[in-house]
ZADO-1210 file (C-alpha; in nm, 4 decimals, padded with zeros to 6 digits):
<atoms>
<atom x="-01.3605" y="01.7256" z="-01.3698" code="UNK" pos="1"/>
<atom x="-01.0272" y="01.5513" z="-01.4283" code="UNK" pos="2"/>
<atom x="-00.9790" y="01.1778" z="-01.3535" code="UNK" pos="3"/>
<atom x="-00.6418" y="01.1713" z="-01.1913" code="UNK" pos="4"/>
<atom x="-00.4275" y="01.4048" z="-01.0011" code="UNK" pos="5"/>
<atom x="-00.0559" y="01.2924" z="-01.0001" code="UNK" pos="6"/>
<atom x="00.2233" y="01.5338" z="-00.8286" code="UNK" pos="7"/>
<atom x="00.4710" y="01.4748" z="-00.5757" code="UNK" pos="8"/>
<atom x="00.3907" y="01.2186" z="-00.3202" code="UNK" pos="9"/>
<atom x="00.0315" y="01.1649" z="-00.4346" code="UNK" pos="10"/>
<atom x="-00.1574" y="01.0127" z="-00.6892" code="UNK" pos="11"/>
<atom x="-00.5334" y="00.9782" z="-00.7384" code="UNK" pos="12"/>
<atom x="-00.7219" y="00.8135" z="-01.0181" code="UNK" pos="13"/>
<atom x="-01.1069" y="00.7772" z="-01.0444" code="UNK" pos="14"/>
<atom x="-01.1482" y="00.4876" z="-01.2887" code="UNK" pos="15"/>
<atom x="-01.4452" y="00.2929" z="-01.4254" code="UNK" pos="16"/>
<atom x="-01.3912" y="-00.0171" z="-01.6059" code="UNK" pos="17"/>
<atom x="-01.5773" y="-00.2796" z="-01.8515" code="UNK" pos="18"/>
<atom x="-01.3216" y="-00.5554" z="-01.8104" code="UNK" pos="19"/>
<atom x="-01.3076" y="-00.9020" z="-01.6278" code="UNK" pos="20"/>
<atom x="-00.9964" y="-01.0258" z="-01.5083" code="UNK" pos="21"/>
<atom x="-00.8850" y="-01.4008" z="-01.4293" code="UNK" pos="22"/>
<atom x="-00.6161" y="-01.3403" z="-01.1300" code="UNK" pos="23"/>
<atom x="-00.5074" y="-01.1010" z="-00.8947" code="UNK" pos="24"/>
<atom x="-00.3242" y="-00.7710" z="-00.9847" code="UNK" pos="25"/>
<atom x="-00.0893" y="-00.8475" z="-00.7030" code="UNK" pos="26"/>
<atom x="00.1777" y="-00.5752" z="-00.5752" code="UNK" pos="27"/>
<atom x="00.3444" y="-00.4571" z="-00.2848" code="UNK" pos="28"/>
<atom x="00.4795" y="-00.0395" z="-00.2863" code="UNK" pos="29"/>
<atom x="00.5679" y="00.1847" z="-00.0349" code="UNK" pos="30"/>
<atom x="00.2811" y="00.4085" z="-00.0250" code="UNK" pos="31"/>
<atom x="-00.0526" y="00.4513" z="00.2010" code="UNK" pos="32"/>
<atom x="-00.3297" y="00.3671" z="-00.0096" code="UNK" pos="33"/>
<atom x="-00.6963" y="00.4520" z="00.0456" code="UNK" pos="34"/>
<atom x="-00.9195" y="00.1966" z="-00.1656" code="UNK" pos="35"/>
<atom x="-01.2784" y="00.3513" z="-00.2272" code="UNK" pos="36"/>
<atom x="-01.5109" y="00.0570" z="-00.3997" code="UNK" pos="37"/>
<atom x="-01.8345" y="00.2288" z="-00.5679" code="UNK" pos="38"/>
<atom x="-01.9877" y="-00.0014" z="-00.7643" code="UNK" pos="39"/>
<atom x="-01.9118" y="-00.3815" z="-00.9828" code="UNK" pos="40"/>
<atom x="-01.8231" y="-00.7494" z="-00.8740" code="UNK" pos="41"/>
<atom x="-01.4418" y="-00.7634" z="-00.7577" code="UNK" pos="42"/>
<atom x="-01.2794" y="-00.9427" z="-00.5098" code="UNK" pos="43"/>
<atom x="-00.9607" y="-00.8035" z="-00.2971" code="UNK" pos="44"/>
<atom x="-00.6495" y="-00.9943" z="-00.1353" code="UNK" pos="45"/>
<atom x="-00.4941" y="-00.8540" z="00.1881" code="UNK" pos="46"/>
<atom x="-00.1757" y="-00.9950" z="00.3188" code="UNK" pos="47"/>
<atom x="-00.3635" y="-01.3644" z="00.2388" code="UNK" pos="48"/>
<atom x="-00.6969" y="-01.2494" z="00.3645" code="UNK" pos="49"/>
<atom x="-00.9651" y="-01.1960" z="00.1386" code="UNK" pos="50"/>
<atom x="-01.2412" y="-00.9171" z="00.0645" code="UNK" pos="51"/>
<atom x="-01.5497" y="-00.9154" z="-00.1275" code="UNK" pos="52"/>
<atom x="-01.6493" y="-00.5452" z="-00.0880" code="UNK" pos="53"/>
<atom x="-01.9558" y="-00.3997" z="-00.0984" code="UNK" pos="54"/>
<atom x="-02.0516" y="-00.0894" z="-00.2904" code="UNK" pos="55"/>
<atom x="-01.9279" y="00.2167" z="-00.1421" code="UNK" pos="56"/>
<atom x="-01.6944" y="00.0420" z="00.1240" code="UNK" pos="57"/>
<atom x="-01.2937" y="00.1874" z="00.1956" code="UNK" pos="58"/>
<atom x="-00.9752" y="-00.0201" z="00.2140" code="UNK" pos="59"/>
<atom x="-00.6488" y="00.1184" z="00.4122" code="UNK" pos="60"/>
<atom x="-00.3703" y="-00.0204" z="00.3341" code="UNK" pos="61"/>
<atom x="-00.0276" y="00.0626" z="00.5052" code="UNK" pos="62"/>
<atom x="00.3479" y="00.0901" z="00.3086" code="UNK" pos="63"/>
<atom x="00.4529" y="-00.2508" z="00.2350" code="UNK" pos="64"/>
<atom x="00.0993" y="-00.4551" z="00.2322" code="UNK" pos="65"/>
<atom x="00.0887" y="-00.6977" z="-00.0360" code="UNK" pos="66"/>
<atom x="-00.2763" y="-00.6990" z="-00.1902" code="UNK" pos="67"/>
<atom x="-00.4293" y="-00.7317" z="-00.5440" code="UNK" pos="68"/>
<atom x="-00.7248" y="-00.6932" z="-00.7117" code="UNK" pos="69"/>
<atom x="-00.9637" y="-00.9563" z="-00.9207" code="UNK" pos="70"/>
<atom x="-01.2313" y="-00.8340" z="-01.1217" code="UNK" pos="71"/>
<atom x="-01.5018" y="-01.0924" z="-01.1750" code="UNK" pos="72"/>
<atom x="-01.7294" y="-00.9020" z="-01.3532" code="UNK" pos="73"/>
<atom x="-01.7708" y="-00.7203" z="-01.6941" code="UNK" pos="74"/>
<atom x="-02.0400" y="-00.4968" z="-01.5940" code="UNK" pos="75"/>
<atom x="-01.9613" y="-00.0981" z="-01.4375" code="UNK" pos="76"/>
<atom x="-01.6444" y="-00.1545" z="-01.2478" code="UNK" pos="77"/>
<atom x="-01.5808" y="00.1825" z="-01.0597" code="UNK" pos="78"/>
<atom x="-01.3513" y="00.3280" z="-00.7384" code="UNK" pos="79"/>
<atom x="-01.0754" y="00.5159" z="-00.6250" code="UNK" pos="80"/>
<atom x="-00.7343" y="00.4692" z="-00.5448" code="UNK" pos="81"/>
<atom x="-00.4903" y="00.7273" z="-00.3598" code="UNK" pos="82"/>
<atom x="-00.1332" y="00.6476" z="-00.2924" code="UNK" pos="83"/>
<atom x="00.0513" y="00.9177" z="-00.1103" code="UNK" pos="84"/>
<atom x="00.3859" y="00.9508" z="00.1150" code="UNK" pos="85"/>
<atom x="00.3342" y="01.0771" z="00.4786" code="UNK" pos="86"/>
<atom x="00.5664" y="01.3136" z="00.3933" code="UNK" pos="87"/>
<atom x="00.2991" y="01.5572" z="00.2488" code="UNK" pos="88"/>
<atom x="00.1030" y="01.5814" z="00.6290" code="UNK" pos="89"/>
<atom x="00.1889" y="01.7718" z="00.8414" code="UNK" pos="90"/>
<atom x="00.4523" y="01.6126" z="01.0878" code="UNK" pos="91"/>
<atom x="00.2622" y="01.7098" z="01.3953" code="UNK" pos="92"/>
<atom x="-00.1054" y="01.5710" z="01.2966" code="UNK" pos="93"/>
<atom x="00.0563" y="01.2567" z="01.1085" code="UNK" pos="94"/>
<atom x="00.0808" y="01.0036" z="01.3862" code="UNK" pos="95"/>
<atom x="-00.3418" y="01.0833" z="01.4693" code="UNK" pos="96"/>
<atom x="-00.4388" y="01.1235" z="01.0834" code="UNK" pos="97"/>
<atom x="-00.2087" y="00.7510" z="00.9927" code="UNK" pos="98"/>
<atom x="-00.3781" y="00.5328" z="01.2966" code="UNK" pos="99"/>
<atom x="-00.6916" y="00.4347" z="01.0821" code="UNK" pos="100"/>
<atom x="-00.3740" y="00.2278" z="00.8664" code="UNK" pos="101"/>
<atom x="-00.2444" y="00.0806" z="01.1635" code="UNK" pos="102"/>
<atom x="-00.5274" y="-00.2027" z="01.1845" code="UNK" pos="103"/>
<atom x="-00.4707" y="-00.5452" z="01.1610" code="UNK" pos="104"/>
<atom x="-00.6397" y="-00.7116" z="00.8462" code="UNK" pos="105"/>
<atom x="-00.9824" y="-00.7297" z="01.0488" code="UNK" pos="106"/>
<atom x="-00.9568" y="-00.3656" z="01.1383" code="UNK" pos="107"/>
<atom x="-00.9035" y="-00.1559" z="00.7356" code="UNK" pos="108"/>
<atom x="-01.2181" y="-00.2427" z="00.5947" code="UNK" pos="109"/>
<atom x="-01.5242" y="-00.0598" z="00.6516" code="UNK" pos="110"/>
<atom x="-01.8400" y="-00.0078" z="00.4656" code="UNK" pos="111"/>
<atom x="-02.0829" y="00.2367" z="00.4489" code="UNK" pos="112"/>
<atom x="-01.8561" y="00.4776" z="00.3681" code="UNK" pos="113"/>
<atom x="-02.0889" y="00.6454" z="00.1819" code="UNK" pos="114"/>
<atom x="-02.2669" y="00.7966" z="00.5063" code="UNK" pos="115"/>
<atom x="-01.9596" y="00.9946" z="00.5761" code="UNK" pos="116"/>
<atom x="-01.9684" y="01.1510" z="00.2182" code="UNK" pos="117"/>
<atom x="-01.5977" y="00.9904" z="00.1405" code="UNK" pos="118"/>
<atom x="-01.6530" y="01.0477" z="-00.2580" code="UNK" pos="119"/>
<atom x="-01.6911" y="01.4336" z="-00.2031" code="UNK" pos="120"/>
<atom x="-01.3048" y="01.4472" z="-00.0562" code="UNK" pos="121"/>
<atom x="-01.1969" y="01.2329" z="-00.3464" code="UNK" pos="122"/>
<atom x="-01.3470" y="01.4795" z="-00.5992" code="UNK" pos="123"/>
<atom x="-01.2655" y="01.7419" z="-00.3452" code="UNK" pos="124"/>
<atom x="-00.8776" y="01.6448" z="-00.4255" code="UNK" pos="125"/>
<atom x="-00.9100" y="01.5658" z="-00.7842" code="UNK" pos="126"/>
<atom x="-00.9864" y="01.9658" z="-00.8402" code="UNK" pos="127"/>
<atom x="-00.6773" y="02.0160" z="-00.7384" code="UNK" pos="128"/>
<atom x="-00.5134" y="01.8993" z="-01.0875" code="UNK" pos="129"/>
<atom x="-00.6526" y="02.2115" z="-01.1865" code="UNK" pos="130"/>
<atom x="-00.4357" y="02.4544" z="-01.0641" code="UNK" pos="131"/>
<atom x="-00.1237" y="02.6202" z="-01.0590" code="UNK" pos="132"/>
<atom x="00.1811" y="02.6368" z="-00.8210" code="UNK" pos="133"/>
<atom x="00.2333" y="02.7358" z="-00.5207" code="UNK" pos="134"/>
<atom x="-00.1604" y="02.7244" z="-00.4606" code="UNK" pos="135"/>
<atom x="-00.1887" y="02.3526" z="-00.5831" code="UNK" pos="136"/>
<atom x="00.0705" y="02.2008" z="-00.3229" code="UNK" pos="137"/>
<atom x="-00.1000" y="02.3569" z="-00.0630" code="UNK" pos="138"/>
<atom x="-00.4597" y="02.2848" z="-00.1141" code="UNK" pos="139"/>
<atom x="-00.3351" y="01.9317" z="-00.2183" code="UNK" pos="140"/>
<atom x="-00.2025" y="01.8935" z="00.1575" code="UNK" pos="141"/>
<atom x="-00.5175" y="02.0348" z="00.3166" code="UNK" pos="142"/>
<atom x="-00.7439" y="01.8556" z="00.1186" code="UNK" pos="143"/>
<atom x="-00.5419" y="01.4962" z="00.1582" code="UNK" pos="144"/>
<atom x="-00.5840" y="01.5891" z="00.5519" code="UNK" pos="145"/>
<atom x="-00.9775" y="01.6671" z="00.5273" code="UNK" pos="146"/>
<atom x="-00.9983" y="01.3397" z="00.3731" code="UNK" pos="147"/>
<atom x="-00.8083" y="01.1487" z="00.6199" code="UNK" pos="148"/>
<atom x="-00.9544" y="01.3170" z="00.9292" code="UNK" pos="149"/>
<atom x="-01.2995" y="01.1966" z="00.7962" code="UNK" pos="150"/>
<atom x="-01.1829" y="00.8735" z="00.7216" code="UNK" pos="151"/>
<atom x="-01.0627" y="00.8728" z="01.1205" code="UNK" pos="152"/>
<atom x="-01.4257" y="01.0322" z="01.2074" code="UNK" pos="153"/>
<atom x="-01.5611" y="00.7346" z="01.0521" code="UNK" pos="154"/>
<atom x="-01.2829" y="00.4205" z="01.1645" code="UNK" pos="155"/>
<atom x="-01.3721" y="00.5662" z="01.5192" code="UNK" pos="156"/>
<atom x="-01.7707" y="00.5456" z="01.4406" code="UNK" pos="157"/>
<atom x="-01.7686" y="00.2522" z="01.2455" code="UNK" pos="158"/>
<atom x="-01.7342" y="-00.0987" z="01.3582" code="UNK" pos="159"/>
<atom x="-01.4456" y="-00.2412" z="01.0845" code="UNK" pos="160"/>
<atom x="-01.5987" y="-00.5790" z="00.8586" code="UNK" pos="161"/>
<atom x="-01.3594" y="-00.8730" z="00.8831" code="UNK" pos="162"/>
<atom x="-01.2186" y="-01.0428" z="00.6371" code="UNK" pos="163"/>
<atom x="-01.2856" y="-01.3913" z="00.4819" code="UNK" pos="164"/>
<atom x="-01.0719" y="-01.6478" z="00.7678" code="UNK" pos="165"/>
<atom x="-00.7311" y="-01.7717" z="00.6299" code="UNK" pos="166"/>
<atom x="-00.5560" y="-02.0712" z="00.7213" code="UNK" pos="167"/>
<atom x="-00.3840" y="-02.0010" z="01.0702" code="UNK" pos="168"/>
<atom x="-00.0641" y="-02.1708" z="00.9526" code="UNK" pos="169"/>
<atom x="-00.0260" y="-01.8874" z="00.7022" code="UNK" pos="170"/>
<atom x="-00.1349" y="-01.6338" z="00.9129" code="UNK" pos="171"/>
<atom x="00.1458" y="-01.7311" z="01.1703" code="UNK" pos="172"/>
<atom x="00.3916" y="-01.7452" z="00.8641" code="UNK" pos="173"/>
<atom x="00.3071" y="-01.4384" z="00.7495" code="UNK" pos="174"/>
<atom x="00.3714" y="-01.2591" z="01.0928" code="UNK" pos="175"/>
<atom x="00.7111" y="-01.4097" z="01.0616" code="UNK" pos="176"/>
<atom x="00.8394" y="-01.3112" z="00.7127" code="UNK" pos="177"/>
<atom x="00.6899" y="-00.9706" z="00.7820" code="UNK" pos="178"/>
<atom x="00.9314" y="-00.9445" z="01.1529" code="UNK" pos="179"/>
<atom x="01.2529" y="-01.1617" z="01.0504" code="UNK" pos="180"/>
<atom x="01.2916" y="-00.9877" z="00.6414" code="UNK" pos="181"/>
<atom x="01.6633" y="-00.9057" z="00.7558" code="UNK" pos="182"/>
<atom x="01.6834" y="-01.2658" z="00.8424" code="UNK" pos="183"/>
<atom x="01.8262" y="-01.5414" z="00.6007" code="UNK" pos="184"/>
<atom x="01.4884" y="-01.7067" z="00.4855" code="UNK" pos="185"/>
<atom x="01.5009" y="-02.0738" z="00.3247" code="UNK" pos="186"/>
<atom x="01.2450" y="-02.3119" z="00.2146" code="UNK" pos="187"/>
<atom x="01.4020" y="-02.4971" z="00.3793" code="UNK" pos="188"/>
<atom x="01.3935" y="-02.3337" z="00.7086" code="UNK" pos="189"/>
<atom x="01.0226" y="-02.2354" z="00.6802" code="UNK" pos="190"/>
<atom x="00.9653" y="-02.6123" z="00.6541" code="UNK" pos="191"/>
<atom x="01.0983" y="-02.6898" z="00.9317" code="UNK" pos="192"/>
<atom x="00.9729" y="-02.3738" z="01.1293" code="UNK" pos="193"/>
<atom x="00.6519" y="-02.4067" z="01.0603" code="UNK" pos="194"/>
<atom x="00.6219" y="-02.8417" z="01.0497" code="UNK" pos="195"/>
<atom x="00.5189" y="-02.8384" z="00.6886" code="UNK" pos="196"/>
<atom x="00.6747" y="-02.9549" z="00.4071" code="UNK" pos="197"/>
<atom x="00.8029" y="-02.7482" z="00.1355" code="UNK" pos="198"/>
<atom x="00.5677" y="-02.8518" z="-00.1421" code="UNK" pos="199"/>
<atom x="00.2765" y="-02.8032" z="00.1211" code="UNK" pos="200"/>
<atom x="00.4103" y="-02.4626" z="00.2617" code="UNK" pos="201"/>
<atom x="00.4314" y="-02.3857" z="-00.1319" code="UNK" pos="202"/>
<atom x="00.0735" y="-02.5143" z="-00.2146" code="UNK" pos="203"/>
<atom x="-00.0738" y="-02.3103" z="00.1419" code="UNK" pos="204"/>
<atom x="00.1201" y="-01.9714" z="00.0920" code="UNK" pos="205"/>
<atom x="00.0292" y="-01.9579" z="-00.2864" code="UNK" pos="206"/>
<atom x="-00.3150" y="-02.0399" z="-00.2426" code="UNK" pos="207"/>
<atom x="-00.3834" y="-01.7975" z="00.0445" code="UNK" pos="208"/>
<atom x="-00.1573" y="-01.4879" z="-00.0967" code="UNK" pos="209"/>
<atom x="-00.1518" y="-01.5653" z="-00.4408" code="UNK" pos="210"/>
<atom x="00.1786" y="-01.5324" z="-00.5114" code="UNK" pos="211"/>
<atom x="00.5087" y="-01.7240" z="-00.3608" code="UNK" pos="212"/>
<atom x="00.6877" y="-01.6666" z="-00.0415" code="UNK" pos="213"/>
<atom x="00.9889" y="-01.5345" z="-00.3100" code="UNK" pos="214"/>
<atom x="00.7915" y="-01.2966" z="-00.4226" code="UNK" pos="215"/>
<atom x="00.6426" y="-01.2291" z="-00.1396" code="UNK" pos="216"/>
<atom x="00.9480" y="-01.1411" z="00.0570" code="UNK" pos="217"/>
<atom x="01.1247" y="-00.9749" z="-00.2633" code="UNK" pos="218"/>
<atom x="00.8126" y="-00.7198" z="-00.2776" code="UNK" pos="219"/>
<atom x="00.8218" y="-00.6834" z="00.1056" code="UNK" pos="220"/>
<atom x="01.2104" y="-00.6349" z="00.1255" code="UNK" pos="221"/>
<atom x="01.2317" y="-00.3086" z="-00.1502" code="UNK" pos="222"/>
<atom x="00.9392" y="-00.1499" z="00.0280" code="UNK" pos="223"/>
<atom x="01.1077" y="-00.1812" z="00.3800" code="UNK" pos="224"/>
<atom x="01.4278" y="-00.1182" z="00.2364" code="UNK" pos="225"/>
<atom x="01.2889" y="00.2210" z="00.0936" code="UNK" pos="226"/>
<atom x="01.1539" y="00.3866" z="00.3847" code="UNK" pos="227"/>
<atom x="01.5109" y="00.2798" z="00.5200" code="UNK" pos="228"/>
<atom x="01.6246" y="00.5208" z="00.2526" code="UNK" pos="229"/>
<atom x="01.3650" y="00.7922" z="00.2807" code="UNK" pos="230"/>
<atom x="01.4887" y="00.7776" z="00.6395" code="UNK" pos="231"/>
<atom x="01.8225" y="00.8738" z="00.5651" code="UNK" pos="232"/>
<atom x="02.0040" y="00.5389" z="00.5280" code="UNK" pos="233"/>
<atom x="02.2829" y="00.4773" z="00.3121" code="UNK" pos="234"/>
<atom x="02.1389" y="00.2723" z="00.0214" code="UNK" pos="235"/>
<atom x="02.3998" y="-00.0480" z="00.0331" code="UNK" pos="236"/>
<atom x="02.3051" y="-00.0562" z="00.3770" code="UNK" pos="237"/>
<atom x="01.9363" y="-00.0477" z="00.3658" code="UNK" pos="238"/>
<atom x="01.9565" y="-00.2982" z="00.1535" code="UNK" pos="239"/>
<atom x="02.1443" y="-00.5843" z="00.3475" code="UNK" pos="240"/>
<atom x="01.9038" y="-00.4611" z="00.6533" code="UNK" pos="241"/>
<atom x="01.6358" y="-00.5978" z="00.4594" code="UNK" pos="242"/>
<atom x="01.7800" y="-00.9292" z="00.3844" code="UNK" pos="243"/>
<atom x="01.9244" y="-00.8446" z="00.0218" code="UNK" pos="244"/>
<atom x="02.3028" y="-00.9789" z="00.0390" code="UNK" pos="245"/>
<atom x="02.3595" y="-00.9073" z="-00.2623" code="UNK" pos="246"/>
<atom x="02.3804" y="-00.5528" z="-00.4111" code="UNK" pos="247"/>
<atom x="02.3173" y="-00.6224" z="-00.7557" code="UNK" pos="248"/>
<atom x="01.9964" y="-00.8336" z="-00.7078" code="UNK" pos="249"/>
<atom x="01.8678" y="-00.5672" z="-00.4929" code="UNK" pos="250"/>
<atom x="01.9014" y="-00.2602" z="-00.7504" code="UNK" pos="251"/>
<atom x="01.7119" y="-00.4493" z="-01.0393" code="UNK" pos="252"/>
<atom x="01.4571" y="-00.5823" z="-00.7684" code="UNK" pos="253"/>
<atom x="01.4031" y="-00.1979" z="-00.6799" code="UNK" pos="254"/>
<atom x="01.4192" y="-00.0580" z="-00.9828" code="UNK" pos="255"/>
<atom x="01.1668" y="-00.3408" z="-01.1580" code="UNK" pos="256"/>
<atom x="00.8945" y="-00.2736" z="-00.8352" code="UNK" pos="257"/>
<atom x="00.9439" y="00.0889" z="-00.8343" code="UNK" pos="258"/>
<atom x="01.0388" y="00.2035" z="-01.1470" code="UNK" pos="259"/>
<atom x="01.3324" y="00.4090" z="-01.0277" code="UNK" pos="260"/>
<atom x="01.7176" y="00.2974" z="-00.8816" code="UNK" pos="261"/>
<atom x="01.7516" y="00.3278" z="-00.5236" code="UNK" pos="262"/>
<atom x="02.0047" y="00.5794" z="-00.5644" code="UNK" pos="263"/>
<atom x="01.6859" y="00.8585" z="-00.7484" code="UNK" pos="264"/>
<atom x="01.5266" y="00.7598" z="-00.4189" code="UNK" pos="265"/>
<atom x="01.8377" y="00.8783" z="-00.1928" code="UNK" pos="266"/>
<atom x="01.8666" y="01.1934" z="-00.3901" code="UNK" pos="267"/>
<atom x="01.4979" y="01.3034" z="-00.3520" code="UNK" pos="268"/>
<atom x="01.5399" y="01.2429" z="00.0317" code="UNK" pos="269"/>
<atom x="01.8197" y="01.4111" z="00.0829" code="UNK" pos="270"/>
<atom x="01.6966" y="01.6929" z="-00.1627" code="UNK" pos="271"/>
<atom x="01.3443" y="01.7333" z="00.0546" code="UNK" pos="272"/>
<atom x="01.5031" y="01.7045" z="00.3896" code="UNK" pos="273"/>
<atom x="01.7432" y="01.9760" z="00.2989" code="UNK" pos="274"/>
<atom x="01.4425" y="02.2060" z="00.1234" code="UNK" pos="275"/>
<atom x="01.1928" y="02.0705" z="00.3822" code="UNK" pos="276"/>
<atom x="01.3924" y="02.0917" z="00.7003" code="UNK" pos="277"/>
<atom x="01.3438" y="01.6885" z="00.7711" code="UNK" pos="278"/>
<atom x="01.0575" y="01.6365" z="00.5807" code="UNK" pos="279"/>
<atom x="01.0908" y="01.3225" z="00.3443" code="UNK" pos="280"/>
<atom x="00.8461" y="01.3316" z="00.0175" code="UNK" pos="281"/>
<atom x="00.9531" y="01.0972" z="-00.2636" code="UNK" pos="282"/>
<atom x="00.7594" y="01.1352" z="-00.5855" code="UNK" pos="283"/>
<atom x="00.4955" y="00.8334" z="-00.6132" code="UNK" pos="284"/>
<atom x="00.6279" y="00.6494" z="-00.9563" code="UNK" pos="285"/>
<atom x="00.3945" y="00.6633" z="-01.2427" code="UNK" pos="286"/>
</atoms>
């Protein structure tokens, strides 16, 4: 059976790996992802909250969560990983199939997942590399729904696992960056916000996300600004919506996260909603 499955608006990979790492893969992208741990020693960072999952427990993480991966092992390092756009569900069973994502960091980790026979979907979707148009877009769709109506099954079964506590300060500031990215976001004014100093705020943020509040809030500002986009909005203005003020910073921000301009972005949603009659699937970037 293949090991990855990459079309439009999904992409799957099965991978098992020999190889520590010393730091987080950090990232932030505009895609649901469903995070199936089997097996190995790894350690996962969620919006500054940490994870050390068992084998055979799930992660769901919503567009725009920024979250990386540690290995701390060299033995059998082995999961899953689908991205996809909600475009490929259908529009009437999205909202119900989605809500498992809508959890707050104590509420998208669960284990046990094996109980519920999760790995069977995976493979279940990974068949679908197999085949040929138009029957591989459609089982592709059903199949991505079986999975996430099982994952529901089990969110509504299962009592969630928190995470590892964070420092509240960060927590708060996190909340913030995440409501005000339009806003004009300083240091500076974060300091004084928040009643820390800079160099403290600096030392707190990087040690709880891993990463700095730029960063941070350049990762978090292309993936807002592209669903802005997928929704129809004019790129230029997408952009200064999500706090970019200037254009030019913004295209090689988007282009270096996603690996295509803003403007391939426009075109595929205004290409899908005319084909699709409103439906908005942008091809996950390899």
């Amino acid at each position: 059976m293949a090991d990855h499955l990459n079309t439009d608006g999904i992409s799957l990979h099965h991978s098992v790996t020999y190889q520590a790492t010393d730091n987080f893969a950090l990232h932030c992208h505009p895609y649901f992802e469903v995070y199936y741990f089997v097996q190995g020693k790894v350690g996962y960072l969620v919006e500054g909250k940490r994870y050390e999952p068992a084998p055979h427990s799930l992660l769901l993480l919503a567009p725009g969560t920024f979250h990386g991966v540690r290995v701390e092992s060299a033995d059998s390092y082995e999961r899953y990983a689908i991205h996809f756009n909600a475009g490929i569900l259908n529009r009437e069973r999205t909202p119900l199939l989605l809500s498992p994502f809508s959890g707050s960091g104590q509420e998208i980790y669960f284990e046990g997942a094996d109980r519920f026979g999760i790995a069977s979907y995976f493979q279940s979707l990974l068949e679908c590399s197999e085949l040929e148009e138009p029957l591989q877009t459609a089982l592709i769709a059903i199949r991505t729904e079986a999975l996430l109506s099982q994952i529901l099954r089990m969110a509504k079964l299962e009592s969630p696992t928190g995470a590892a506590s964070t420092n509240r300060s960060i927590d708060r500031l996190l909340a913030y960056l995440g409501s005000n990215l339009g806003e004009d976001i300083t240091l500076d004014s974060l300091s004084e916000r928040f009643f820390l100093s800079k160099n403290h705020l600096n030392h707190l943020f990087k040690q709880s996300t891993g990463t700095t509040v730029k960063n941070y809030l350049i990762h978090k500002r292309v993936a807002a600004a592209h669903e802005l986009i997928l929704q129809g909005y004019p790129v230029a203005n997408a952009a200064e919506i999500c706090g970019f003020r200037d254009y030019s910073t913004f295209f090689r921000a988007y282009k270096k996260i996603l690996g295509v301009p803003p403007a391939s972005t426009a075109r595929r949603a205004k290409a899908s909603k005319k084909a699709e009659g409103g439906d908005k699937n942008d091809r996950y970037p390899a």
